[in-house]
C-alpha positions in Angstrom: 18.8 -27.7 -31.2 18.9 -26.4 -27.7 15.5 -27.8 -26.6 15.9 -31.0 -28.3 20.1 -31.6 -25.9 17.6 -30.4 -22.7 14.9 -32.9 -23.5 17.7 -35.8 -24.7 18.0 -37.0 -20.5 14.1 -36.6 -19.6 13.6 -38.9 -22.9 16.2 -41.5 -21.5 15.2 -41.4 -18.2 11.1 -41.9 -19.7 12.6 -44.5 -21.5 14.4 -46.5 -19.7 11.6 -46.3 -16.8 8.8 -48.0 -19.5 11.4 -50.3 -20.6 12.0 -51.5 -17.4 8.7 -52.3 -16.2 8.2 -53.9 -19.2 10.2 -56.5 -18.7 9.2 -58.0 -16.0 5.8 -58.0 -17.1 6.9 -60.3 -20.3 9.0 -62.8 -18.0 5.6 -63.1 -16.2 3.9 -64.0 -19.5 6.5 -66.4 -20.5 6.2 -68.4 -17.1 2.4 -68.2 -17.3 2.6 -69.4 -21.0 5.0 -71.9 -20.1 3.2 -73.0 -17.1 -0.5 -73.0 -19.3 1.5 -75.3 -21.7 2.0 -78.1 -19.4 -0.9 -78.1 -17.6 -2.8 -78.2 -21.1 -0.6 -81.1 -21.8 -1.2 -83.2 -18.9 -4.7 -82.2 -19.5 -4.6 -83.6 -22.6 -2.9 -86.5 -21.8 -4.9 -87.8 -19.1 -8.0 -87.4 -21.6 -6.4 -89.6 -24.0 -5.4 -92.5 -21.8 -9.3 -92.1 -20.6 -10.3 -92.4 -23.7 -8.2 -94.3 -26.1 -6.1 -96.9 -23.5 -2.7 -96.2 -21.5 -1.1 -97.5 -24.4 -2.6 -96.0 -27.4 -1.5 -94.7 -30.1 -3.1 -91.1 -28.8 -1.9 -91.7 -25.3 1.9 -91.9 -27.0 1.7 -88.9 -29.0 0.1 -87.1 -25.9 3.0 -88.3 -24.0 5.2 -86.9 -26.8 3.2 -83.3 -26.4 4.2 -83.2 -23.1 7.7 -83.8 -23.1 7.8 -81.5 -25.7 6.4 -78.9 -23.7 8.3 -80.1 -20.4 12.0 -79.7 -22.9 10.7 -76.0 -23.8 10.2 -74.8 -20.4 13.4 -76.2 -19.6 15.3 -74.4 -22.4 13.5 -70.4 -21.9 13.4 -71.1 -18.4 15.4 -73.8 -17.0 12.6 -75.0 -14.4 9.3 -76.8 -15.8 6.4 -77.1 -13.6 4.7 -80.4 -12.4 1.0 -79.8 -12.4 0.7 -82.8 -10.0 3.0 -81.6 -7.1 1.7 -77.8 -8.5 5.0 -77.0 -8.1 8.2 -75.7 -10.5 10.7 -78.2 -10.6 14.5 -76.5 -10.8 16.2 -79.8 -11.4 15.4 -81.9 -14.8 14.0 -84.6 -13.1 10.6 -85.4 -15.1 9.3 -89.2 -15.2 9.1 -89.8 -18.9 6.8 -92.6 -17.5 5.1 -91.2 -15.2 1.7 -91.4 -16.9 2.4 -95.4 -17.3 1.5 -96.0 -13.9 -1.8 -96.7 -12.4 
């Protein structure tokens, strides 16, 4: 019982240093998942309007993918990043038509 109330604060401490490191490694993955998202979207899209039309059926749901994926970046992380500019936007500014445009 003794040994275990001398090793209860070296546990914590161990503890709480892995815990912390942790977490910053997972925030990372999140912004590189969320990040790999979009661009895979734009990706995505821009094959379809290649492919199909501007105005396709394909093109549209693409279109749909991506603001999908833009509105989930937004809500975990409250930024969403614009592959174009290669840059994290802070504001929800996104051109839902952005893709329309020659």
């Amino acid at each position: 019982m003794d040994i275990a109330r001398k090793s209860l604060p070296s546990l914590v401490i161990a503890a709480g240093l892995l815990f912390g490191t942790a977490i910053p490694q997972l925030q990372a993955e999140d912004v590189d998942r969320c990040q790999r998202r979009i661009v895979h979207e734009e990706h995505e899209l821009h094959r379809a309007i290649e492919k199909y039309g501007r105005h396709s059926e394909r093109a549209n749901h693409e279109r749909r993918e991506l603001h999908a994926a833009r509105e989930r970046c937004w809500h975990e992380q409250h930024r969403w990043w614009d592959e174009h500019e290669h840059r994290w936007h802070t504001e929800r500014d996104w051109d839902e038509h952005d893709h329309d445009r020659d």
